[in-house]
FIKOLLO-928754 format. One record per residue (C-alpha): residue number from 1; x, y, z. Coordinates in Angstrom, 1 decimal, decimal comma. Layout:
+-----+--------+--------+--------+
| num |      u |      v |      w |
+-----+--------+--------+--------+
| NUM |      X |      Y |      Z |
...
+-----+--------+--------+--------+
END
This chain:
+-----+--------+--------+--------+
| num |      u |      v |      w |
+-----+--------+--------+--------+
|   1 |   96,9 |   53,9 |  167,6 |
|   2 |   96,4 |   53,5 |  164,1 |
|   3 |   98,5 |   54,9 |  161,4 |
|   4 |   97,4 |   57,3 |  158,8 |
|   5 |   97,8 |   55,6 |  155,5 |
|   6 |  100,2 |   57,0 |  153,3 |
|   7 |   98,6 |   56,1 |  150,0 |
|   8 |   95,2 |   57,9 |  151,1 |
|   9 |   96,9 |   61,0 |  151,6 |
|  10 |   99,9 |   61,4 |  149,4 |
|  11 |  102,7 |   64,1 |  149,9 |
|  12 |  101,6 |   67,1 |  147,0 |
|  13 |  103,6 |   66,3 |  143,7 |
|  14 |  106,9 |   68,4 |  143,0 |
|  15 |  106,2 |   70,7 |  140,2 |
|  16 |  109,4 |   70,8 |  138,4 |
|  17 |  109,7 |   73,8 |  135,6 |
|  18 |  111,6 |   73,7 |  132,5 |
|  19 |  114,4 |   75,9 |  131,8 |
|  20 |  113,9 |   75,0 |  128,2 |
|  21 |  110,4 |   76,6 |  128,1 |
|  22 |  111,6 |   80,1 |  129,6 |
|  23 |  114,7 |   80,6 |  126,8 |
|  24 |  115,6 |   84,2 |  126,7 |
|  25 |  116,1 |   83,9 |  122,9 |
|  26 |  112,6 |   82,8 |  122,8 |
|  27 |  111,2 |   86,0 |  125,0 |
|  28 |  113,6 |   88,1 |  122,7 |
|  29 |  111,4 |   87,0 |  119,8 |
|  30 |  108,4 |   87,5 |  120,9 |
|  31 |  109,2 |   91,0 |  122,0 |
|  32 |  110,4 |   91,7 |  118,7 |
|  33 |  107,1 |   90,3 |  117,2 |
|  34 |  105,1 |   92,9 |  119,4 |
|  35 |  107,7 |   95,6 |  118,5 |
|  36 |  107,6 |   95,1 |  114,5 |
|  37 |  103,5 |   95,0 |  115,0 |
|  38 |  103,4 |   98,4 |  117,3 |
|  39 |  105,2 |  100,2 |  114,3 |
|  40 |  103,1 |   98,6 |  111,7 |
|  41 |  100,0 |  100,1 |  113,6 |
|  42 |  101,6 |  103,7 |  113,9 |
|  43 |  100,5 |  106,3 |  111,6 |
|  44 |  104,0 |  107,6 |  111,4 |
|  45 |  106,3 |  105,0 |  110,8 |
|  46 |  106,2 |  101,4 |  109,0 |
|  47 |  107,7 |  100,1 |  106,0 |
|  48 |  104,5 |  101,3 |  103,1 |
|  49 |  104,9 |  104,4 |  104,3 |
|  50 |  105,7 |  105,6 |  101,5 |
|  51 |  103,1 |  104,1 |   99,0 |
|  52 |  100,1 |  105,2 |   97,9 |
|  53 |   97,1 |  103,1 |   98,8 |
|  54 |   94,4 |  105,8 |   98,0 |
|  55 |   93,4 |  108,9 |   96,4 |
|  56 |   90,8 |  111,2 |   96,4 |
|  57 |   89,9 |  114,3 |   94,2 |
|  58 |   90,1 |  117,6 |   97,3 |
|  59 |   89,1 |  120,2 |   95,0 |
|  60 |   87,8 |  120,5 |   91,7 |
|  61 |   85,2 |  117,8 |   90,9 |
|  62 |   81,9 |  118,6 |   89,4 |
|  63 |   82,5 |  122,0 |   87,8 |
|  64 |   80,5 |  123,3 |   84,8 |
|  65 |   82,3 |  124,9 |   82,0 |
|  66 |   82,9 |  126,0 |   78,1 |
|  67 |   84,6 |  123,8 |   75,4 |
|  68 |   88,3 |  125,8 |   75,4 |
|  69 |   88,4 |  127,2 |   78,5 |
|  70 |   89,8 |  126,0 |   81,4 |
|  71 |   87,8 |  125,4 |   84,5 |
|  72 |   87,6 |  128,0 |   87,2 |
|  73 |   89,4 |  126,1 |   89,6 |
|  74 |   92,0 |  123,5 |   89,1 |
|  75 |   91,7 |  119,5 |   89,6 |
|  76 |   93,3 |  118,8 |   92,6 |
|  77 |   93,9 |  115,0 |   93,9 |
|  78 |   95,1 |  113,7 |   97,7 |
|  79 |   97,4 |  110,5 |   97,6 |
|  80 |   97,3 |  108,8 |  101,2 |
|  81 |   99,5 |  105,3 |  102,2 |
|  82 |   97,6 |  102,9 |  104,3 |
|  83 |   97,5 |  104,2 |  107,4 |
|  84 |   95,8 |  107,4 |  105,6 |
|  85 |   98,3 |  109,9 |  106,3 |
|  86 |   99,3 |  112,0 |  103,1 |
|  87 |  102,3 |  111,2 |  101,3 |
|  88 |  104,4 |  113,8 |   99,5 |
|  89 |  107,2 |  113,6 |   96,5 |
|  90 |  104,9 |  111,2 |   94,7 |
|  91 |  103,7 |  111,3 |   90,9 |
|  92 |  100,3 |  111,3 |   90,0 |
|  93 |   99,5 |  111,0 |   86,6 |
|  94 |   96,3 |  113,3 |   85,1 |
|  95 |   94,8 |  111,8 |   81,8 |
|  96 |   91,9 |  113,0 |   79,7 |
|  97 |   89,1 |  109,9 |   79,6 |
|  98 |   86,4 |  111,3 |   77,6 |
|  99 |   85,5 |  114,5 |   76,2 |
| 100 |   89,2 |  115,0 |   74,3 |
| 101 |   90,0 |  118,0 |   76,7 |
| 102 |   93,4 |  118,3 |   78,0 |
| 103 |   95,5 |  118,8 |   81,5 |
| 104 |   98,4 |  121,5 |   81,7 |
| 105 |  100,8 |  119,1 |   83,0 |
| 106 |  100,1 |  115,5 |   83,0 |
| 107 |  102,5 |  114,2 |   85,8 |
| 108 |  102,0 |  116,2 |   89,1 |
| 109 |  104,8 |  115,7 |   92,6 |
| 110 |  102,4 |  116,0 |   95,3 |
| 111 |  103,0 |  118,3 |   97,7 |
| 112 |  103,4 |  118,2 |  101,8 |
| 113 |  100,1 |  117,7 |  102,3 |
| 114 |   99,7 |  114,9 |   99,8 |
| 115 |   98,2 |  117,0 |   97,0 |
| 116 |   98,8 |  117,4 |   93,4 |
| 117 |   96,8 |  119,5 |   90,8 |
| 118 |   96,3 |  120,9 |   87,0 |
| 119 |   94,1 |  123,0 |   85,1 |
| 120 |   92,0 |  121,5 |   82,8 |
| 121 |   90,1 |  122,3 |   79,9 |
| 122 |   87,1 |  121,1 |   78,8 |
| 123 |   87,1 |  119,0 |   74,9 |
| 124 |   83,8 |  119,6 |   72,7 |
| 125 |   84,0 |  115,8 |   72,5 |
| 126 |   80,8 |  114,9 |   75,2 |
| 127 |   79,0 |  117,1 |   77,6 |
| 128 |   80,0 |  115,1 |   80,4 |
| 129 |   83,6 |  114,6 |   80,7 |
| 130 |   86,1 |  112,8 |   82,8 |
| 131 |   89,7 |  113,1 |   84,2 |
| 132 |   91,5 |  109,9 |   85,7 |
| 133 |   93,2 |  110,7 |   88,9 |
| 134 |   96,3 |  107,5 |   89,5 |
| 135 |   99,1 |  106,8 |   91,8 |
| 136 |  100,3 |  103,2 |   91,4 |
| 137 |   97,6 |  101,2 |   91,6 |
| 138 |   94,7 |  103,6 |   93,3 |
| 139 |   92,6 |  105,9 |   90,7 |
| 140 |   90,1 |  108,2 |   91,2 |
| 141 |   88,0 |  110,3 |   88,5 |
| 142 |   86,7 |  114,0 |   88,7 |
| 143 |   84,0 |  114,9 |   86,5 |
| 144 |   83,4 |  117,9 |   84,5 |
| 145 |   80,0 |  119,1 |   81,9 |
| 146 |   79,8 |  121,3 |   79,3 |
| 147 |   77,1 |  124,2 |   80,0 |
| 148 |   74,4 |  123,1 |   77,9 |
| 149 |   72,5 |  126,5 |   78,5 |
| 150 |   75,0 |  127,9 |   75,8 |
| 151 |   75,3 |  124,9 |   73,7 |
| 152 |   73,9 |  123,1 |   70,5 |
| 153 |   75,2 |  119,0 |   71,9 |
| 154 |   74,4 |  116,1 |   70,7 |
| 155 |   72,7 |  114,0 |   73,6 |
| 156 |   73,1 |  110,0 |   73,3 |
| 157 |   70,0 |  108,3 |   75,0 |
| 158 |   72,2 |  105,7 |   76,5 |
| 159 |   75,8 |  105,8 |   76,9 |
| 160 |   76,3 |  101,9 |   76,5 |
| 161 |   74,1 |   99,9 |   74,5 |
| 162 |   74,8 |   96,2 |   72,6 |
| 163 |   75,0 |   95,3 |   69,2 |
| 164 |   72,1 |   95,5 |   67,5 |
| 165 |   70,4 |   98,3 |   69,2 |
| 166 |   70,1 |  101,6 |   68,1 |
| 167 |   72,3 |  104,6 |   69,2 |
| 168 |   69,7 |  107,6 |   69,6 |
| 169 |   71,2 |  111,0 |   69,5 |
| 170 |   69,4 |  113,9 |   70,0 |
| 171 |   70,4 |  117,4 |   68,9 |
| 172 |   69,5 |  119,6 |   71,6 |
| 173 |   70,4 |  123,6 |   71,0 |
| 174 |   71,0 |  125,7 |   74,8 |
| 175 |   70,6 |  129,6 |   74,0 |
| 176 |   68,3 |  131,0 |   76,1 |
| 177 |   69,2 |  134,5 |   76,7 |
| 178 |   72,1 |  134,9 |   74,3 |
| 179 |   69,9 |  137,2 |   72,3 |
| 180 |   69,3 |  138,0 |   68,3 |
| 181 |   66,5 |  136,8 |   66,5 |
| 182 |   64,2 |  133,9 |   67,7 |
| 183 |   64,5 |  131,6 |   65,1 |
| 184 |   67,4 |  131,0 |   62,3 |
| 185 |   68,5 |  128,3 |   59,9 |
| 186 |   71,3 |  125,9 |   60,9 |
| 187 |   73,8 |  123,8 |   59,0 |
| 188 |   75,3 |  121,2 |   61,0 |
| 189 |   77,5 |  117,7 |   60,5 |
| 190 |   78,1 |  114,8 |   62,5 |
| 191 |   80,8 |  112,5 |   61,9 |
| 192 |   80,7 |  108,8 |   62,9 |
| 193 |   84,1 |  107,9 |   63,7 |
| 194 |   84,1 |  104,1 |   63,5 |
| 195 |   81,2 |  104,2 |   60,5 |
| 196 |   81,7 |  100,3 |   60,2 |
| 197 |   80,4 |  100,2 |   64,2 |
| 198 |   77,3 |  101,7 |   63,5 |
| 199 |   75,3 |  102,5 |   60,4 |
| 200 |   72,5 |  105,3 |   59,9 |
| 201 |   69,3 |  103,8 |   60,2 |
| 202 |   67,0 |  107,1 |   60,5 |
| 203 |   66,7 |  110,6 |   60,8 |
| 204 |   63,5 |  112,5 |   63,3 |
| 205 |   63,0 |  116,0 |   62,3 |
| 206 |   60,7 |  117,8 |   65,3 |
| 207 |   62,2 |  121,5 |   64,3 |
| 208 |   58,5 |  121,9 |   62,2 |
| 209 |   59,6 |  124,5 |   59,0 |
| 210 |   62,6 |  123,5 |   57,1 |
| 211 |   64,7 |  120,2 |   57,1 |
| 212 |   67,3 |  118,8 |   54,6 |
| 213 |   70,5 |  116,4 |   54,5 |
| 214 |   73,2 |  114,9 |   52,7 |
| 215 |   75,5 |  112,3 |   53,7 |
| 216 |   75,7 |  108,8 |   55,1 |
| 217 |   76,8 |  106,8 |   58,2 |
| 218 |   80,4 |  108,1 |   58,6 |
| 219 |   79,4 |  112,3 |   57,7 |
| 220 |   76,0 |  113,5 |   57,7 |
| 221 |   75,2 |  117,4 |   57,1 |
| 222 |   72,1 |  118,6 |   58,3 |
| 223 |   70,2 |  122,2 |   57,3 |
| 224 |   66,8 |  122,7 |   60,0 |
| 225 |   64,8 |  125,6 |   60,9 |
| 226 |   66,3 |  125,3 |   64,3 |
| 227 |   66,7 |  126,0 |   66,8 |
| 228 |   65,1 |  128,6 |   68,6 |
| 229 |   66,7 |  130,4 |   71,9 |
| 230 |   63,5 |  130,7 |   73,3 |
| 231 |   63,5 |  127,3 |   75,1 |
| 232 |   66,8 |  126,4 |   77,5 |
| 233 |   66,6 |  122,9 |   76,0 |
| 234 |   65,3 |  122,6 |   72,8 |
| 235 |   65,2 |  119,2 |   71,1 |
| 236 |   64,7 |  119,7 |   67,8 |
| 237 |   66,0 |  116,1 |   65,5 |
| 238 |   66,9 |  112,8 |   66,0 |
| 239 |   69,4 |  110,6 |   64,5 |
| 240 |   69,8 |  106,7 |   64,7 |
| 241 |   72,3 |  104,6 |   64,0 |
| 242 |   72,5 |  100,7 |   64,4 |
| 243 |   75,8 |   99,5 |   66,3 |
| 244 |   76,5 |   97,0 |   63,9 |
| 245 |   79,5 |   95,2 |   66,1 |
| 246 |   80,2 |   95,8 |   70,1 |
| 247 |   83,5 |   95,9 |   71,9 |
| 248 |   84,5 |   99,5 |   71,3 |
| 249 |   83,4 |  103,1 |   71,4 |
| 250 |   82,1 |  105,4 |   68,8 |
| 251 |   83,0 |  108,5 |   69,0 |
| 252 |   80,5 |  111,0 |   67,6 |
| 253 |   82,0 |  114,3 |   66,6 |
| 254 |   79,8 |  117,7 |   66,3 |
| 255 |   80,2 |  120,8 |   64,0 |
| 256 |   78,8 |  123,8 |   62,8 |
| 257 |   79,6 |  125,2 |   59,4 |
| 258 |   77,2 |  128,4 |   60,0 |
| 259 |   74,5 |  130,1 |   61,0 |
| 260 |   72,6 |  131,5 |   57,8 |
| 261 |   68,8 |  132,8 |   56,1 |
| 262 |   67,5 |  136,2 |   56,8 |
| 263 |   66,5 |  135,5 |   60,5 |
| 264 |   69,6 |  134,6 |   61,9 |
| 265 |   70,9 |  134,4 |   65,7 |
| 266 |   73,1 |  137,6 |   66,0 |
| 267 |   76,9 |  136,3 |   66,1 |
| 268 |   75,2 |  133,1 |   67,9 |
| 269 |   78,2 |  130,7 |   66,1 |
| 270 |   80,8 |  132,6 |   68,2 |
| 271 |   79,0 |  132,7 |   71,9 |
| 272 |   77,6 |  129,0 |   71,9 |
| 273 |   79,8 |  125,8 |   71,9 |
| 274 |   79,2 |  122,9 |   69,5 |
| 275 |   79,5 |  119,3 |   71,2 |
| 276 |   79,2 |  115,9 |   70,2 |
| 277 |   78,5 |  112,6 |   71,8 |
| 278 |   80,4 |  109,0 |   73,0 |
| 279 |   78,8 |  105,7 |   73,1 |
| 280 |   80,4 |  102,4 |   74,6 |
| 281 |   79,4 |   99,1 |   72,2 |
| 282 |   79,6 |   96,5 |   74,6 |
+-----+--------+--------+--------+
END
């Protein structure tokens, strides 16, 4: 009988394994590397726990209000770290970025829910008007307008615009309702405050009676006819000014000296607010 060949049908091959590839320093390290990765993930632990990576205005954003007064309810702002859980003990700065209103306290700790707030109140510098919200490196801003139906504002037809075009402000007048006669004289001034920016190119009078000025492109006093309180929004002039160089913003501040002639608003000067206007040169 003929033997089975021994190199058809080989013995299986010993599988040696090496102790080298099964080191327990090695298995230490990569349970460590899962272990440092678990706490990274938790909400609760992890080394940026404690920084800010957002924040968010809760309360407070959007409220309407007078020049002078502070808003009804304060401005309130959440700081959060990464894994979005709130983060308490930490600063938040409040700062005025248009309007020229002003914060009661412009560093805020925020509390154990992450939250920090302050009252603010509203600047006669634009109708709408912002407050910049920052921990670290996140920001956040809450916006605020003046209530134009008690108002005389100046309106800007664009709030950025390039050299060489012209910066068209309208004087609109709010006083629906606050009673006294329908119609009364008005002396007003606007004040350019970077004149060299922008320079007075013309002057649209729409009131219909009565119109004079004095003045030039850093102070212009104006006496209309206008306005009446029986429109809520009342357009009644236009002034344009040429931005004359770009890379800064002009600042357009609004007065009035008084309200006078024999048909006069009844103690109008005292119940309305007076606002002016800002405009980016880019």
């Amino acid at each position: 009988m003929q033997m089975a060949s021994t190199a058809k049908y080989p013995f299986p091959r010993r599988i040696v394994h090496s102790f080298r590839a099964f080191r327990p320093s090695a298995v230490a390290t990569a349970f460590a590397l899962l272990a440092v990765a678990a706490c990274s993930d938790s909400p609760t632990k992890g080394g940026n726990n404690g920084t800010p990576a957002a924040i968010s205005i809760s309360s407070g954003d959007n409220q309407v209000g007078m020049p002078g007064t502070p808003l009804a309810a304060p401005i309130a702002a959440r700081v959060t770290n990464a894994q979005g859980n709130p983060i308490a003990g930490n600063a938040v700065a409040f700062t005025v970025t248009r309007g020229d209103g002003t914060v009661a306290s412009a560093t805020v700790s925020t509390d154990n829910d992450g939250v920090a707030q302050t009252s603010w109140t509203l600047g006669s510098g634009t109708v709408r008007q912002e407050v910049t919200a920052s921990a670290g490196s996140a920001k956040r801003i809450a916006i605020a307008t003046v209530d134009t139906t008690r108002s005389l504002f100046l309106l800007p037809a664009r709030d950025t615009v390039s050299a060489g075009d012209t910066i068209w402000l309208s004087l609109i007048s709010g006083t629906t309702g606050l009673g006294g006669d329908v119609r009364g004289a008005v002396q007003e001034t606007i004040v350019n405050g970077t004149p060299t920016a922008a320079r007075l190119a013309s002057i649209l009078y729409t009131g219909g009676e009565f119109f004079d000025y004095t003045g030039n492109s850093g102070t212009l006093n104006l006496m209309t006819a206008g306005p009446t309180n029986i429109a809520a929004r009342q357009r009644y002039m236009q002034v344009g000014y040429v931005a004359t160089s770009g890379s800064k913003t002009i600042k357009f501040t609004h007065s009035a000296a008084g309200f006078v002639s024999a048909r006069t608003f009844n103690d109008l000067l005292g119940r309305v607010s007076v606002v002016g206007a800002s405009v980016y040169v880019r």
